[in-house]
C-alpha positions in Angstrom: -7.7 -22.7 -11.9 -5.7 -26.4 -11.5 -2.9 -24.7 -12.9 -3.1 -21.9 -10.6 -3.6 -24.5 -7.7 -0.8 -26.7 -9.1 1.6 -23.7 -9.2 0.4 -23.3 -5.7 1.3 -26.7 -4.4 4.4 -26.6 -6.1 6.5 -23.7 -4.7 4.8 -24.4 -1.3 6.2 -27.6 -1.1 9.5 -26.3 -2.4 9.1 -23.5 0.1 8.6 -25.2 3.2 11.4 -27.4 2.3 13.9 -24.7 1.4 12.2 -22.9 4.3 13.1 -25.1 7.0 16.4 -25.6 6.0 17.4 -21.7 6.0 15.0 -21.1 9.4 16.9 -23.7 11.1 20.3 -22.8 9.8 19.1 -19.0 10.9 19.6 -20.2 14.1 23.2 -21.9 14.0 25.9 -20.8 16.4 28.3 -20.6 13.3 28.0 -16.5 12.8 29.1 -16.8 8.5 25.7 -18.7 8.2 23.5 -17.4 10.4 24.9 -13.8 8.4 24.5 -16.0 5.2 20.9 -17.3 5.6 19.7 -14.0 7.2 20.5 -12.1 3.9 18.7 -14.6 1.6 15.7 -14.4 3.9 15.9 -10.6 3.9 16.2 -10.2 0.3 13.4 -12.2 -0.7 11.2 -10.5 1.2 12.0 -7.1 0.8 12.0 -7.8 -3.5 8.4 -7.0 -4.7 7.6 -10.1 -5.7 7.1 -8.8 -9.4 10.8 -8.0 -9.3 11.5 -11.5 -8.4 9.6 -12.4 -11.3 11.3 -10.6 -13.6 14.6 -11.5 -12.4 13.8 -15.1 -12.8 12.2 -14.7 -15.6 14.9 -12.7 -17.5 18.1 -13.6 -15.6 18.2 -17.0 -16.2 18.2 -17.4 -20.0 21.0 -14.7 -19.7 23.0 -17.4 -17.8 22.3 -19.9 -20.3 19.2 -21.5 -18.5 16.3 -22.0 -20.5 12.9 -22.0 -18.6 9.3 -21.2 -19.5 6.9 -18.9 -17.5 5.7 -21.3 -15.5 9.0 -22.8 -14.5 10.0 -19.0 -14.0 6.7 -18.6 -11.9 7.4 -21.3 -9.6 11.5 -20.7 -8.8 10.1 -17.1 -8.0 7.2 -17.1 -6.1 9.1 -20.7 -3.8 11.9 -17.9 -3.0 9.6 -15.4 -1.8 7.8 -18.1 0.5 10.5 -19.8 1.8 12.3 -16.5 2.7 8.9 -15.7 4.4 8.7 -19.7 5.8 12.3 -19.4 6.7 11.7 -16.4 9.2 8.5 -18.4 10.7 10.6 -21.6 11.6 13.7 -19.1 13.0 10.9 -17.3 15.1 8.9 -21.0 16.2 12.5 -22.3 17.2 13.4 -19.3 19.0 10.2 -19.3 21.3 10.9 -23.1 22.3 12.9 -22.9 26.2 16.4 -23.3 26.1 15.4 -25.6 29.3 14.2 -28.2 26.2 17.8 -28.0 24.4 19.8 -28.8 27.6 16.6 -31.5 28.4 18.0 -33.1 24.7 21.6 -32.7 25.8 20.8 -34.6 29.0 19.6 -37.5 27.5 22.9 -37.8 25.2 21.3 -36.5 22.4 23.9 -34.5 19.7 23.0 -31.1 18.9 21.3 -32.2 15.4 19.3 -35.1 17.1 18.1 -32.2 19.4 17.1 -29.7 16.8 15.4 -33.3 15.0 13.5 -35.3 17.9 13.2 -32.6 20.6 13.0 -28.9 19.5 11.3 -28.9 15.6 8.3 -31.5 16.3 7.4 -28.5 19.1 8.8 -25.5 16.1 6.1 -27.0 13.9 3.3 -26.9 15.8 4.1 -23.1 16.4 4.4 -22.1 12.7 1.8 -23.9 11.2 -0.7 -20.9 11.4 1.9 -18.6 10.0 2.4 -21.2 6.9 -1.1 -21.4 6.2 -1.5 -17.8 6.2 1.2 -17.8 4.1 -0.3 -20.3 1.8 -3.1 -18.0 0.9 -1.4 -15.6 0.1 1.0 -17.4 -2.3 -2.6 -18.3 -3.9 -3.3 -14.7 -4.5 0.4 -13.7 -5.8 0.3 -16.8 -8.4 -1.8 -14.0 -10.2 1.4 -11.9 -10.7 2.7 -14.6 -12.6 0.6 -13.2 -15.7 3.4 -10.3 -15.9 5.4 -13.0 -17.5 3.4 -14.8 -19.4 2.1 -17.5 -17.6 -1.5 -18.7 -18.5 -2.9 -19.1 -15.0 -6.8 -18.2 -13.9 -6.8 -14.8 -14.2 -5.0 -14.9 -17.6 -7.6 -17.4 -18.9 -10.5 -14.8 -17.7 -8.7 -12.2 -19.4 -8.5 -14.1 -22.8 -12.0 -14.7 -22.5 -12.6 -11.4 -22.1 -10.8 -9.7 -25.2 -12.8 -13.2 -26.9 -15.9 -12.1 -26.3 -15.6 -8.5 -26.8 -13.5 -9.4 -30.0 -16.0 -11.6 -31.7 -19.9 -10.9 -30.4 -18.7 -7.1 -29.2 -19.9 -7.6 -25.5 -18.3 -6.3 -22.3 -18.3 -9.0 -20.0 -15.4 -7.9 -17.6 -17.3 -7.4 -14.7 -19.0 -10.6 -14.5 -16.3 -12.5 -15.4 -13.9 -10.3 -12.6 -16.2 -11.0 -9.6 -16.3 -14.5 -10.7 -12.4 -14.2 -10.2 -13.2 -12.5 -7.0 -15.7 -15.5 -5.9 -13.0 -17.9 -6.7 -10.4 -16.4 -4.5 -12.4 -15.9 -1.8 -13.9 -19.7 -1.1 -10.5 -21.1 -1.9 -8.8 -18.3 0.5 -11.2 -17.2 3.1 -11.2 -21.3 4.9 -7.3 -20.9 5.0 -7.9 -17.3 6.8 -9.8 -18.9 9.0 -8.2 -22.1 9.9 -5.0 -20.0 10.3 -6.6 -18.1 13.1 -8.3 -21.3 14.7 -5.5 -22.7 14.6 -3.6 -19.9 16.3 -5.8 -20.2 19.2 -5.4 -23.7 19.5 -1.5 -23.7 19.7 -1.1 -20.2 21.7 
C-alpha cells in the first residue's frame, strides 16, 4: 500500500507540474503551441491508460532506455494526469474575465507577470476540485500498473492469494479482494468528497 501511495504522490506531483505548464501554454496566442500542447493533451487522454503503459513500458528499452516497472508505472500514469491536469488549468484560466488581464496590463504588469501574480493564483482556486478528483482516480489506475509487473497493493494481495492456496490449499480471494475494496474506498471516498465540498465552496 506505501508503494501504491508513493507511486501516487509521485506522478501527481509530476503531473501538476507538467500540467500547468501545458494548460497554461494551451492558452498562448502563439497558434504552433497552442496546436502543439493541445495534441499532447489529447493523446493522453484518449490512450487507455493500459496502452500508455505498455508503450512506456516496452518503447523505451527499444530506444535504449532502461527502466523498471515502476519507473515505467510512474512516466505513464504522470502523462495521463497531466494531459487530464493540463485541460483543468486551460479551462480554470479560460473562466477568469478578460477584464482581470487588461486590470494586470494596467498596472504595467508584462504578459507573464499577469498570467503569474494576477490570473493563476485565481486559475488555482478554480481547478483544485477537478485535481483532487483527479487524484483519486490516479489512486485507482496505480492498479493497472500490475499489467507490467509492478508489485503494488493489489499485486501483493494477489501473491498472497496463489500463497495460500498454493501451500495450505485454501481460497481466500474473496476476503482478501474486499479488503482491497475497503482500502480503496477510505483512502478514495474523503477525496470524493472533499472534491465536491470544495466545488461548492469555489463555485
Amino acid at each position: 500500500m506505501i508503494n501504491t501511495i508513493l507511486l501516487s504522490l509521485s506522478c501527481l506531483g509530476i503531473a501538476l507540474l507538467l500540467g500547468m505548464i501545458v494548460g497554461v501554454l494551451q492558452t498562448a496566442n502563439h497558434k504552433v503551441i497552442v496546436w502543439i500542447m493541445k495534441g499532447y493533451a489529447e493523446l493522453f487522454r484518449g490512450l487507455p491508460i493500459v496502452i500508455t503503459l505498455f508503450l512506456v513500458f516496452f518503447l523505451l528499452p527499444e530506444m535504449g532506455v532502461q527502466v523498471n516497472s515502476y519507473i515505467s508505472a510512474m512516466i505513464a500514469l504522470s502523462l495521463w494526469s497531466s494531459a487530464n491536469i493540463s485541460v483543468a488549468v486551460r479551462g480554470a484560466i479560460q473562466s477568469i474575465p478578460p477584464t482581470q488581464t487588461e486590470a494586470g496590463m494596467a498596472l504595467g504588469l508584462s504578459p507573464i507577470q499577469t498570467m503569474r501574480y494576477v490570473i493563476l493564483p485565481q486559475a488555482i482556486r478554480r481547478m483544485l476540485p477537478s485535481v483532487i478528483g483527479l487524484m483519486s482516480n490516479l489512486i485507482q489506475s496505480t492498479s493497472l500498473s500490475v499489467l507490467i509487473g509492478n508489485l503494488d497493493f493489489l499485486k501483493s494481495v494477489q501473491l498472497v492469494i496463489e500463497r495460500v492456496e498454493l501451500l495450505e490449499g485454501l481460497s481466500i480471494a474473496t476476503q482478501m479482494y474486499t479488503l482491497v475494496l475497503a482500502v480503496y474506498f477510505l483512502i478514495c471516498y474523503p477525496l470524493s468528497l472533499l472534491a465536491k465540498r470544495m466545488e461548492r465552496v469555489y463555485r
